[in-house]
N, C-alpha and C positions, 0 to 999 in steps of 0.2 A: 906297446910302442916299439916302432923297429930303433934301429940303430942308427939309420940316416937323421930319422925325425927328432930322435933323442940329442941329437949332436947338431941339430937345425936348434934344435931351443938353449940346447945350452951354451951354445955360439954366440946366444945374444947378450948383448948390453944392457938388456933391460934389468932394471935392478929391485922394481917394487914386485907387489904382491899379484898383479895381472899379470905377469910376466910370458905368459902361453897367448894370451891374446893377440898381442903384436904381431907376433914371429908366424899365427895363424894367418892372419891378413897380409901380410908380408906373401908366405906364400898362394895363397891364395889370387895376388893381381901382378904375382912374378911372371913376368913373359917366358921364363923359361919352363913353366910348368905349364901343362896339359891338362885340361878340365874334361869330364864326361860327366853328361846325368843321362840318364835311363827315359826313356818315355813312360810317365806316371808313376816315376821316383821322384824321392825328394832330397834326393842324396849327390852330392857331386864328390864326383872319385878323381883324386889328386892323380897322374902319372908325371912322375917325379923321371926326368931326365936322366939326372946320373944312377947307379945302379942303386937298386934298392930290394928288400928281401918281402916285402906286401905293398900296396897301393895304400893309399892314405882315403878317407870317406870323409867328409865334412857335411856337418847341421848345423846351418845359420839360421841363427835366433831373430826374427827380425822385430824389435821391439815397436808398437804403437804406443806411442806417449802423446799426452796435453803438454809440449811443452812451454807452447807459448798461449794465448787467447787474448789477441788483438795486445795491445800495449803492458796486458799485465805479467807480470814477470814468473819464470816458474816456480810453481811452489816448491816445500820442501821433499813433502811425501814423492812426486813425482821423480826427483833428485835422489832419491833413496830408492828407487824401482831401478831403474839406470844401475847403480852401482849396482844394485843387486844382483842383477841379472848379467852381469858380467862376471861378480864373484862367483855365483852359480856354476857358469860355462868353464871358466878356469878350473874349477874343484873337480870336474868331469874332465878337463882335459889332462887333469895331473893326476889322479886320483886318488883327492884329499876329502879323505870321509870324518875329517873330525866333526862336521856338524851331523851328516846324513850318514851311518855304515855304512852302507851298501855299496857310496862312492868308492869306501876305501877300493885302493889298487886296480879300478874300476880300467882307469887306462893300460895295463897289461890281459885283460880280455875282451875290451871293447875295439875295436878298429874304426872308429867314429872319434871326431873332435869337433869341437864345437869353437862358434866365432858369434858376436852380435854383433848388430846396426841399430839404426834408432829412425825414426822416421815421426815428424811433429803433426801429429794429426789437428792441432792447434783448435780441439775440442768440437771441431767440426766434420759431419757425417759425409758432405761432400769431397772436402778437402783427403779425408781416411780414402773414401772410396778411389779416386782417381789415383793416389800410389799405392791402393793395392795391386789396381786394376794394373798399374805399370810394370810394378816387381814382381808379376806375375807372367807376365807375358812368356812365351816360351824365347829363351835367345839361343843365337847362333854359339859355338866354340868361340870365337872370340869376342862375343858383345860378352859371354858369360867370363874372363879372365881381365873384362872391365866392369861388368858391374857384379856380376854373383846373380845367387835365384838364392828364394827364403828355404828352408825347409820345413817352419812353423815359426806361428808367430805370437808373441808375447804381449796383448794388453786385448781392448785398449782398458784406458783411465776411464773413462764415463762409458754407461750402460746404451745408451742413443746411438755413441759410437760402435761399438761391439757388434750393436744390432745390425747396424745397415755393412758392416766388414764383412762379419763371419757370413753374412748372406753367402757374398764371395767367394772368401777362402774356401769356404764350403764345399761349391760348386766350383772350386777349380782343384780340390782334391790337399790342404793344406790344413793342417789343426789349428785350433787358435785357443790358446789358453790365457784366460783372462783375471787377474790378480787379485780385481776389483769392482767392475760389472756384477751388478747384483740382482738387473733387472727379471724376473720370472719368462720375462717373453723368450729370452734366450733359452729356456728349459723346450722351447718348439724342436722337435729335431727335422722336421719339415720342412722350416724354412733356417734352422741353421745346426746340418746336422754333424757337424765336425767342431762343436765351440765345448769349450771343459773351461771349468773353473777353477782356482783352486781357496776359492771363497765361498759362502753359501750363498743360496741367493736369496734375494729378498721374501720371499714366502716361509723359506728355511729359516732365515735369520730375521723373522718376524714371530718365532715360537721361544725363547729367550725372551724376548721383549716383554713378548703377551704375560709370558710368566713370570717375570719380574714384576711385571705390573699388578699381576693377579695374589704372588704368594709374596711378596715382600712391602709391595705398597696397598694389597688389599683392593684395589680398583675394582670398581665397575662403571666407571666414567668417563670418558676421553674425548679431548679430541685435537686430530691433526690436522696441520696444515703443511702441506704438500707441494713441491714445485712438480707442475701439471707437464709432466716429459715420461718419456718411461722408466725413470728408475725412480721418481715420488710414483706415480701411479701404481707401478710394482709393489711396491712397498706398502702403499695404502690396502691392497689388495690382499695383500700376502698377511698383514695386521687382520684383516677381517676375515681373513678363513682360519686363520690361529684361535680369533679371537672367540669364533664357533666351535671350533673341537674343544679349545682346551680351557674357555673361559666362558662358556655359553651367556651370563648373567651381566657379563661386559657390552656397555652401551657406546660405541664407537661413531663419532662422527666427521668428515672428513672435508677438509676446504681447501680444492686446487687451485694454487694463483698460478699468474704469468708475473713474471720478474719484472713489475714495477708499480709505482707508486697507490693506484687508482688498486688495483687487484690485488693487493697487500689490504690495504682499508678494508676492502670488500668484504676479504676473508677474517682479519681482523675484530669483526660489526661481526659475523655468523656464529664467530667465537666465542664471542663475547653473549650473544643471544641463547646459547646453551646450557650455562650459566656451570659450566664446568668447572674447575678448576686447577689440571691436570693438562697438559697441552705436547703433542710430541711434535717435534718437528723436522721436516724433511724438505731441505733446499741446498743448494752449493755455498758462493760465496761467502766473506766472511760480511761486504757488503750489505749483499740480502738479508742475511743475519740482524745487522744492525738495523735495519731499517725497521724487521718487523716486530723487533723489542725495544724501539722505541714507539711504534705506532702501539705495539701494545700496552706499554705502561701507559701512554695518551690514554688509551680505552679503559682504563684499571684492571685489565687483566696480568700483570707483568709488573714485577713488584712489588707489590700489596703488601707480602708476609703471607697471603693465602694462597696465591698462583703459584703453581712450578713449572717448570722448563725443561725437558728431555729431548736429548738430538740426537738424529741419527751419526752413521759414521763418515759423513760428510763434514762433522763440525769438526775432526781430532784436527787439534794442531792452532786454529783459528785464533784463540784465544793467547794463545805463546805469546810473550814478548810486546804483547799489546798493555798500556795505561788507557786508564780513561779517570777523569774529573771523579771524584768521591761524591757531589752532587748530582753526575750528570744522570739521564735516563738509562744508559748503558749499565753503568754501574749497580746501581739497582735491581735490574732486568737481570743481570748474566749474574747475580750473587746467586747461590743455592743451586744453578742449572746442575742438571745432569749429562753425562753422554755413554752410550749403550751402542756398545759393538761389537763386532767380533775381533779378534786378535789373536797370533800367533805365540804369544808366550807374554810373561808378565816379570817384571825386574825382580833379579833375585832367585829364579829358575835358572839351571844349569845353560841348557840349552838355548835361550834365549838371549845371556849373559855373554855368551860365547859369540853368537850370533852378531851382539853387538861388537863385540871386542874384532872382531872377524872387518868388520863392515869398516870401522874408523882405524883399523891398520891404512886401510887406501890414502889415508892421508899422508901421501907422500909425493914427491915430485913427478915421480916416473910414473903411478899410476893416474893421478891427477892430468897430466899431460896426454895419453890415452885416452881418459873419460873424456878430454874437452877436444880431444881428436874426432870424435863420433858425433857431435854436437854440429853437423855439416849445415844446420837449416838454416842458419841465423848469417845473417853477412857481416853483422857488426862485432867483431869479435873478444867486445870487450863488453857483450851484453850478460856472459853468466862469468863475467871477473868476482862479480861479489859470491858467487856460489862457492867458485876453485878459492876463492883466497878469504874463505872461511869453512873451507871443507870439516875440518873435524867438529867446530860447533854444529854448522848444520846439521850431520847426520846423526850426532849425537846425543838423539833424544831419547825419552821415556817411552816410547812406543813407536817404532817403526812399522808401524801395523801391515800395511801395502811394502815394505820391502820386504817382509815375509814370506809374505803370498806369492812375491813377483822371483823371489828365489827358489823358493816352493813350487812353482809354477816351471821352472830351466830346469828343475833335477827331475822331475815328474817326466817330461819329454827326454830329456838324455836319458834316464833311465830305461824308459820303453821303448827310446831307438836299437842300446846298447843288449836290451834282451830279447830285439827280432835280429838282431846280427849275431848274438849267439847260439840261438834258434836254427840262421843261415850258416854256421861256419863250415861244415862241414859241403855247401856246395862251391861251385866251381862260375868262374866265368862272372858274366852280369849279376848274374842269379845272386850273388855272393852279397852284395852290396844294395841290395834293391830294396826300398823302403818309400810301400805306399801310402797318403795322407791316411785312408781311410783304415788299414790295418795299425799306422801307429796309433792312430787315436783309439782304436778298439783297444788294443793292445794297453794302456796307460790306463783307460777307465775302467778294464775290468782286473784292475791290479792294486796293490795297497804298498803304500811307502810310506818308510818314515819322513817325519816332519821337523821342523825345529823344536815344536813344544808338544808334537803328537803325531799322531796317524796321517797321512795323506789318503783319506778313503772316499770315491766319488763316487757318485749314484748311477749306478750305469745305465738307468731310463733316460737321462737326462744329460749326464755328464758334469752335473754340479757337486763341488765336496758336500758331504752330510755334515747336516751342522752339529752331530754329538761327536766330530770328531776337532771342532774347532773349542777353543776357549774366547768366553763370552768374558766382559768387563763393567763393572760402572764406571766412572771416573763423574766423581764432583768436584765443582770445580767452586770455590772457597774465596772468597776477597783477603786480602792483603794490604799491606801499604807497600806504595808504589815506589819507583825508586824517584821519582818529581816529587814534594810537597806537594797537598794534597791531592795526589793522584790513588788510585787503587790498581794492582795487579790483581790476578788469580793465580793461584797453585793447584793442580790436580793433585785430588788423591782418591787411590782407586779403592773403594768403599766395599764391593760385591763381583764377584767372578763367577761363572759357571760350567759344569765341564759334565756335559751329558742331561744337561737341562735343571738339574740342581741348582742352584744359588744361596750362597757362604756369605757372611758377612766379615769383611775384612778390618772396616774402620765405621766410625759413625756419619752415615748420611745428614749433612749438614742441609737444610730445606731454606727456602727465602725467607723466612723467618728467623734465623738464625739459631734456629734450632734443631734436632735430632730428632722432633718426636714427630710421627707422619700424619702430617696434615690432612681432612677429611677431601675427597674428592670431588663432592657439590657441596655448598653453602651449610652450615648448620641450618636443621627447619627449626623457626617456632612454631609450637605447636599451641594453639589455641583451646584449653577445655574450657566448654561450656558450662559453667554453674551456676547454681542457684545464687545471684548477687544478695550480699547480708540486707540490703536495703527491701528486696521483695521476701527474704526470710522472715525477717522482720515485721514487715506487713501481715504475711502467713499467718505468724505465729499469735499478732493483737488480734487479727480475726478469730483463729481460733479461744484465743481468751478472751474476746469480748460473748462469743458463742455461751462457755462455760459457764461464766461468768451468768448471763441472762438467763440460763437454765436453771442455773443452781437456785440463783434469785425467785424464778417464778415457784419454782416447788417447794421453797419457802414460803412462798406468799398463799402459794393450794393449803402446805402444811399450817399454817395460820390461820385460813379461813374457812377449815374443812366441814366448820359446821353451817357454814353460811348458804343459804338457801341456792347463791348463786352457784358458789362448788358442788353443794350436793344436787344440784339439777345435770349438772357434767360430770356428775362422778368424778371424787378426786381420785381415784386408780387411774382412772383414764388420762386425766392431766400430769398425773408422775408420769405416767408410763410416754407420752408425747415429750416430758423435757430429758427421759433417760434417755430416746431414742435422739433427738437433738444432740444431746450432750456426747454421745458416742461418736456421731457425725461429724460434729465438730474437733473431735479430737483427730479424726483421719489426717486433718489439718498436718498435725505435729508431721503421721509420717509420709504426708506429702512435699512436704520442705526440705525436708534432707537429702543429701546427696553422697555420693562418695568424699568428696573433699570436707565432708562434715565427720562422718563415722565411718569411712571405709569403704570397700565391697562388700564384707561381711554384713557389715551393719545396715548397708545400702538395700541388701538381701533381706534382709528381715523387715525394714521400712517396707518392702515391696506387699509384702507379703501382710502385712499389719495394717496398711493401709485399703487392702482388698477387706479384709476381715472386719474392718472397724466403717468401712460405707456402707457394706451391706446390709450388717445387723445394725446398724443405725436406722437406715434407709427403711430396713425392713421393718424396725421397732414403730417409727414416725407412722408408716404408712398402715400398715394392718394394724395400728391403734384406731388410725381415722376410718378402716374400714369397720372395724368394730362399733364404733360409735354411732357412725352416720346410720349401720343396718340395725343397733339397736330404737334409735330415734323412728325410724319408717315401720316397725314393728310397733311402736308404742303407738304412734298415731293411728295408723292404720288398722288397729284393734279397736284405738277410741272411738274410731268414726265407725264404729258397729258396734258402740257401747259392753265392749268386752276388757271384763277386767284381764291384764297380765304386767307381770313382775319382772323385767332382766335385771338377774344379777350378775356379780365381780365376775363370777367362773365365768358365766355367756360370755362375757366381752372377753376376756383372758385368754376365751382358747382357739382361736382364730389367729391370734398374736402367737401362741405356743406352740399350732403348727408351722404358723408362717417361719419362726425362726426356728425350730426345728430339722426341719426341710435345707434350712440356708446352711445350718451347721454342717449338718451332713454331708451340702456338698462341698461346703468350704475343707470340710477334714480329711475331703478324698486327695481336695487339691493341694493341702499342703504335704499330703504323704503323696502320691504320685506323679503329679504334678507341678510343683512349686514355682512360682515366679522370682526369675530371676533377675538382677542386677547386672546390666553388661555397662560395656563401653563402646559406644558406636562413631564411627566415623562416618564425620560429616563431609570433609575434604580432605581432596588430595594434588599433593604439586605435582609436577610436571614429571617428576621420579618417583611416583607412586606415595609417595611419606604423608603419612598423617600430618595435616596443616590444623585441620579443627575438629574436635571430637565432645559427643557430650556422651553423659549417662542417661539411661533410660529401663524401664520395667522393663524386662525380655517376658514375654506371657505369652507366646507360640504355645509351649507347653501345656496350659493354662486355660488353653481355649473353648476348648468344651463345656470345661465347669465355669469357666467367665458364663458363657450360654446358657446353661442353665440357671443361673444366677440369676441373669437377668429375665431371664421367662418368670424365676417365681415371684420374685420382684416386682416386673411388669404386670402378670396377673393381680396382683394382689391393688397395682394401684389402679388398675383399671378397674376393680371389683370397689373398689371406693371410691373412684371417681363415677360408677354409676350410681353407687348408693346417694354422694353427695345430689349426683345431679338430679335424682328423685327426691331429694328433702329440699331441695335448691328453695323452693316456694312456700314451703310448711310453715304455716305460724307459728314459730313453738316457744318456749319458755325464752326470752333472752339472744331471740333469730342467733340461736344456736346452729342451728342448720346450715343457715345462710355463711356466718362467718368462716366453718369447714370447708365449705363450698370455693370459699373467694382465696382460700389457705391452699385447696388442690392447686388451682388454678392458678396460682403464682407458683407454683413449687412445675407445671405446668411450661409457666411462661421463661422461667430459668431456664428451663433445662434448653428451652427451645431455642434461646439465644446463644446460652452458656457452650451448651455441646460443639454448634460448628466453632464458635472461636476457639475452644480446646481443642480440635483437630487441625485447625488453622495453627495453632501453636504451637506445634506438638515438638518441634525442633529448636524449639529455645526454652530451655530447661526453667530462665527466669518469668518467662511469662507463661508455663504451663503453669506451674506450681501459683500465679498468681490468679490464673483465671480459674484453675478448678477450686481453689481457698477461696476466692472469690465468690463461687458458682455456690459451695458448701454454704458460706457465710448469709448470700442473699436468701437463698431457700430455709437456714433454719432461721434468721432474724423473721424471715416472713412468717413460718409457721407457728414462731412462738408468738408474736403481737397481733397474728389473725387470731390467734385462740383465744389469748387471755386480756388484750387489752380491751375488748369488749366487754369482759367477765370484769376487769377490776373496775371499767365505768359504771355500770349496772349495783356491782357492790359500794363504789362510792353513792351510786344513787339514791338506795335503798336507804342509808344511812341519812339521807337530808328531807327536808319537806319536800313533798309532792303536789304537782300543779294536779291543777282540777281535767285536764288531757290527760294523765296517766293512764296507760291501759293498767287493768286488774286483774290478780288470780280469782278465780270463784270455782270455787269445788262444789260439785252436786253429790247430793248422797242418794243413793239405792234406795227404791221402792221397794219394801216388801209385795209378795207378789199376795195377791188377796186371792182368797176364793173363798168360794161361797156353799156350804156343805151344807147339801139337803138329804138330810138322814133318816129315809122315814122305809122301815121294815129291811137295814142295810142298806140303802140305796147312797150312789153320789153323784153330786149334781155338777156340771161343766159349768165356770160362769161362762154368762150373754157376755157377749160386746160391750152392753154397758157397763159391768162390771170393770172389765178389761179398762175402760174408758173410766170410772171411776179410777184403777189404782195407779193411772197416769196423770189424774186431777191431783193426788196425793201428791205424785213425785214433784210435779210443776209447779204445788204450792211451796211444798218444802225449799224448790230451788227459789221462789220466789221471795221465800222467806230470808230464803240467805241472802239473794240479792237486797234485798232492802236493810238487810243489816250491816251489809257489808257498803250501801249507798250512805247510809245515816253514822257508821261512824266514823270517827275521827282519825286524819292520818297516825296520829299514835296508838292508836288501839289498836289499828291494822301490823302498825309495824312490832308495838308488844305480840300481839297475839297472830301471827305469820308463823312464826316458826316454831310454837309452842305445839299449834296444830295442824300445821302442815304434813305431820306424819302420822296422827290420825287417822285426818281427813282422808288419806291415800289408803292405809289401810282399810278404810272400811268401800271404797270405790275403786281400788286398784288404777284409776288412770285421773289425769288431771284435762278438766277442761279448759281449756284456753279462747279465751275471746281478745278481738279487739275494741270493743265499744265502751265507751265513756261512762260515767258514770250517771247522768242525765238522760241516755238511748238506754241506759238499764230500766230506770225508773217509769219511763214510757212504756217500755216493755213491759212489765212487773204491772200498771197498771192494766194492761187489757189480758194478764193471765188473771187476775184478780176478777175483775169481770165474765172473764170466760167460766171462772172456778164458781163463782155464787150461782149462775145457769146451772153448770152442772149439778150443782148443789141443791138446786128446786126441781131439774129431773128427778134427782135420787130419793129424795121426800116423796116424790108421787111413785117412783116403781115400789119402794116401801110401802105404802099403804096400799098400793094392788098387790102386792107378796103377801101380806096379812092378811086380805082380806081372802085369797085365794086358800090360803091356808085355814079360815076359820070354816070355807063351805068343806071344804075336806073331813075338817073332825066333824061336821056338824049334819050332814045332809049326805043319803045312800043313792041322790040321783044323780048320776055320772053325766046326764045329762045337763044340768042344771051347772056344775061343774063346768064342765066342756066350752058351753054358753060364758058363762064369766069369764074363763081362759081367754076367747073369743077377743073379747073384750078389752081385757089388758092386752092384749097383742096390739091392737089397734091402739091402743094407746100409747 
């Protein structure tokens, strides 16, 4: 500072803490002083009249404020950019480096001073544009010693604005450094390639959020609602590509309104449709605010205790100084909110501390009269009285967030004016003082300054500060009581801070709930498992005892009757072995009922596995019984009707049954060692975020599958090898239509499956009706196999037991003809019998049987029933097969007459071949003429 200029300021009467300001502007529009600027400088060089030992340079700050918007009055933060950026200019013109070093003593090497203006862009893009377009204009020497030219300019307040300025400033060669403009679009250098920040922008200060969201509240949910302008858009933007690097698994969805009523709703209903419960919000007024927390608690999203509310850094401040009803929907709505922003420093920090103490010295006459000296827009000049004459409250808040930035933003520009003129000192003439838009702005972004609470470090692709060099904040804001009866205030308290994308926890996050603990982000899921209901367990489980139950019973009933004609016709081996293989079947039962919510996964595993084991060898016992059976029956007849004795015994029938399960064993024991069927838990549904809604358990048998196949092939051979045998005895008369009743046993065992199967596949996803249709399927098949078998068998045996009608059919056993011959032995010789012969030892058999038949026509039902089983086994052994008729006892006896008749004929043949045999035989011993002989032979032939 020369010594004229030194003796210009300290001449003045100015007595506050702006004191360089005045005395700047004083000379700056003194007629006696001489203006110069450079063509494509931004510098106007003072030539001071009276003698002086350097030229004076002056950088006028020309600030863009919101200070009015239509009727509503300015706010505070805006009121604090003002002051700021004057305190700013002043600490560069004196140079007072207590907040920033680098100021210090800045004005003994700097040859530059600094002066602001303020200009009310009253929040509008046109209104900005047209006094940029003014202040820009180039003027004459003396239109410039009346109004000045900017040398860069300071804001604006909203992002829309910025946008359509800096186009300008741009393109007329002027920096434009913006506080608070966070929009992304401005990162274009294209179309604005001279705008710097000294805030991050919204993409920057959308990775904070994200991570807040992600590392402290756990999120993968969200969703905003947005005022649809460029700095919500920005922002919703800059959320979604954070929320892809740094949060992949985060489900973000976003609802642009227009600022009224209808388009609030709209977005409100999509919100609400999401079924979220986490909600950030991006819009201005404290109005719109209101409106859409109460439209939200209407919708039940806002309020609740489950919904929360985070805002951008649009909301700081809104909520100050405001009461609302302890009922009303406000109250409710704004309890628990958040708000997430960036900020300059935090209370309690040196620097910030200072910063404030700095800021509410202005509360004094001399500079207050100054500040409202600049305030030229308004004509009424008692419209910011309420400002000036409550200066130190106003500025004296908990977070000056934006006079930070916006003082931050005046040192950042003087500083890189002040170190291209130290750069130039050393030239001469014009040269000396020439400072063009686009070198100072290079100049400032590729350089680093300190800050109030850090770094000043901007991104020199873009010209936006980096946001690890700002501190990030929560502030929640807490209900109170109000200072009205029944009214509620809120207090902020700042809960979490972050510095280089960290976040600390400073206090406990109080949530709409009125709790600390963090609330889940979609809805708790019920989840639905499917299980077995106790009522169809229940059912299961009487089926399978009623199963048991009639097993156990019938193989008492074989074991009690084992001597009775009717059991020993069906072999009691063969009747155990059809109710073991039932009784096993039936047991599957148990481990088809259970589920995990009975015995576990463990135990679930082992049902799985038990209940494979216990169908098959049931299945397999039942079934290779009946095939044994039915091919012993087709074997006995089928030898009788060729009058051939044979014998099956227990082994025959046994080992059919001992391979079949054999074979089952084997592959069952591969598959519990290789194989094994498992127990899962399968999901059935799922909501709209993936979550298990309804799940059941079920046999996992993928593993399994091979030997299931095999299973079933030997299985299936086997019954198909009985179901041919059946259906070859299907028609057999045999003891007791034995035959027949196996036959009509397949065929229901047949007819089950053939219903049973698809409704089991049909069921397959409702655990209660699986388990009831396959016990079910078990239950019908074995009740039918056991009362095909044997309720025929215990009719028959009650029958035998009572009088018998004169219809009864009867057993009749025939006994073996010895077989006759006739040996003619005469010098060794042996003689074949004739035909007749043969024909006689058939008269024998047919009497014998005739015999029987009439004994067995003539006696009495009690003799028969005495002497049935006494010689029943006899009889067989000495004939090996039994003969079976149906005929009455009266078609006997008819019978029986005409073998009677037939027998007495044969009987007066054999008397006559007798006495020609004799007489043949006496001409033999008696007479040497062969001839004579010969002749008589002759003669019996013809005979």
């Amino acid at each position: 500072m020369n010594s004229h200029e030194t003796n210009i300021i300290l001449s003045s009467q100015h007595q506050g803490v702006l004191y360089s300001l005045p005395r700047f502007d004083q000379l700056r529009f003194n007629n006696t002083t001489q203006w110069t600027r450079q063509k494509s400088s931004n510098l106007d060089v003072l030539q001071i009249t009276n003698d002086y030992e350097n030229p004076i340079a002056i950088c006028h700050l020309h600030q863009l404020g919101a200070m009015t918007q239509g009727d509503k009055p300015m706010s505070q933060s805006t009121f604090e950019e003002v002051a700021a950026v004057a305190l700013a200019a002043h600490h560069l013109n004196v140079g007072d480096g207590s907040l920033i070093p680098e100021v210090g003593d800045l004005h003994n090497s700097c040859p530059i001073r600094f002066t602001v203006s303020l200009m009310d862009t009253q929040a509008n893009t046109g209104v900005a544009l047209s006094h940029v377009a003014d202040v820009t204009t180039e003027l004459s020497p003396s239109e410039m010693s009346q109004h000045g030219q900017p040398c860069a300019f300071i804001g604006a307040t909203y992002s829309r604005v910025s946008v359509a300025s800096s186009m300008l400033t741009g393109r007329r060669g002027y920096p434009q450094v913006s506080p608070s403009s966070t929009s992304a679009d401005l990162d274009d250098k294209d179309q604005h390639p001279l705008f710097a920040r000294t805030i991050p922008s919204d993409h920057a200060n959308a990775i904070p959020v994200v991570l807040f969201f992600r590392d402290v509240l756990k999120l993968q949910h969200l969703a905003i609602i947005n005022i649809n302008d460029t700095y919500g858009s920005s922002f919703v933007q800059g959320m979604l590509l954070a929320a892809k690097k740094e949060a992949p698994d985060m489900q973000i969805q976003s609802f642009a309104i227009a600022n009224n009523p209808t388009s609030i709703n709209e977005a409100i209903l999509g919100a609400k449709a999401t079924q979220y419960t986490y909600f950030w919000c991006v819009v201005y007024e404290i109005q719109t605010h209101d409106l859409i927390m109460k439209m939200a608690t209407s919708a039940g999203i806002a309020g609740t205790g489950i919904h929360n509310w985070f805002f951008s850094d649009s909301f700081a401040g809104l909520l100050r100084s405001r009461e609302y009803g302890a009922d009303s929907d406000e109250a409710k709505a704004y309890h628990g909110v958040g708000l997430i922003e960036a900020t300059a420093g935090m209370p309690g920090e040196a620097g910030f501390d200072l910063f404030l103490d700095k800021l509410v010295e202005l509360d004094n006459p001399a500079d207050l009269s100054y500040l409202k000296s600049i305030f030229t827009f308004v004509d009424d000049p008692g419209y910011y009285d309420y400002v000036f004459d409550n200066f130190g409250d106003f500025v004296n808040s908990n977070n000056p967030v934006w006079a930070v930035f916006a003082y931050e933003a005046a040192i950042a520009l003087g500083l890189a004016a002040c170190d291209i003129m130290m750069d130039q000192a050393g030239l001469n003439g014009d040269d000396r003082f020439f400072l063009s838009g686009p070198r100072h702005y290079d100049r400032m972004t590729k350089s680093q300054y300190s800050g109030v609470a850090g770094d000043i470090v901007f991104n020199q692709d873009n010209g936006s500060r980096n946001y690890s060099s700002v501190l990030y904040k929560v502030t929640n804001f807490q209900s109170i009581p109000g200072k009205e009866e029944g009214n509620v205030a809120f207090q902020e308290v700042i809960t979490h801070i972050s510095r280089d994308g960290e976040w600390t926890k400073r206090e406990e996050f109080i949530f709409n709930d009125g709790t600390s603990a963090v609330q889940p982000d979609i809805p708790p899921v019920a989840i639905k498992t499917n299980v077995v209901t106790h009522g169809v367990r229940i059912t299961a489980l009487t089926f399978c005892s009623a199963i048991i139950a009639l097993a156990l019973g019938l193989m008492y009933w074989t074991e009690r009757n084992k001597k009775s004609r009717v059991v020993l016709a069906s072999q009691p081996f063969f009747l155990h072995t059809i109710c073991i293989g039932v009784l096993i079947l039936g047991s599957a039962i148990v481990a088809i009922s259970v589920d995990h919510e009975a015995v576990g996964m463990h135990g679930s595993t082992i049902a799985c596995n038990a209940m494979i084991w216990l169908e098959v060898i049931g299945i397999g016992t039942t079934v290779s019984a009946f095939m044994a059976k039915t091919h012993r029956i087709n074997r006995i007849l089928n030898n009788a009707q060729r009058f051939q004795r044979i014998k099956v015994t227990v082994r025959q029938v046994l080992t059919p049954i001992v391979i079949t399960l054999s074979a089952s064993i084997l592959v069952l024991s591969l598959m519990s060692s290789l194989g094994p069927p498992e127990y899962k838990i399968i999901v059935e549904r799922r909501d709209k975020f993936g979550r298990e809604t309804e799940v059941r358990g079920e046999c996992y048998l993928t593993a399994s599958i091979y030997y299931l196949i095999a299973l079933a092939v030997i299985d299936a051979g086997v019954f198909a090898f009985a179901f041919a045998e059946a259906w070859k005895a299907r028609n057999l008369s045999t003891e007791f239509a034995e035959s027949h009743f196996i036959f009509r046993a397949m065929m229901a065992i047949i007819a089950v499956l053939f219903v049973g199967l698809p409704l089991l596949f049909l069921a397959r996803d409702n655990p209660s009706a699986i388990v009831f249709v396959g016990s079910a399927i078990i239950f019908v098949a074995s009740v039918s196999i056991l009362l095909l078998t044997f309720l025929p068998k215990m009719k028959y045996a009650r029958s035998l037991g009572s009088s018998r009608k004169s219809s009864q059919r009867w057993h009749i056993t025939g006994l073996d003809a010895s077989k006759a011959s006739l040996n003619l032995n005469r010098a060794g010789s042996k003689a074949t019998p004739s035909k007749r012969t043969r024909d006689v030892s058939r008269t024998k058999l047919l009497r014998t049987a005739s015999e029987t038949n009439l004994e067995l026509a003539n006696a009495t039902d009690g003799d028969l029933g005495k002497e049935s089983e006494a010689t029943e086994d006899n009889l067989e052994n000495l004939t090996g097969i039994r003969i079976l008729t149906t005929k009455t006892v009266s078609e006997l006896a008819v019978e029986n007459e005409a073998l009677t008749m037939e027998n007495e004929s044969l009987a007066r043949e054999n008397e006559v071949f007798q006495e020609t045999l004799s007489e043949v035989q006496r001409l033999i011993d008696t007479t040497d003429d062969i001839t004579v002989v010969r002749k008589h032979l002759s003669c019996s032939q013809d005979i």
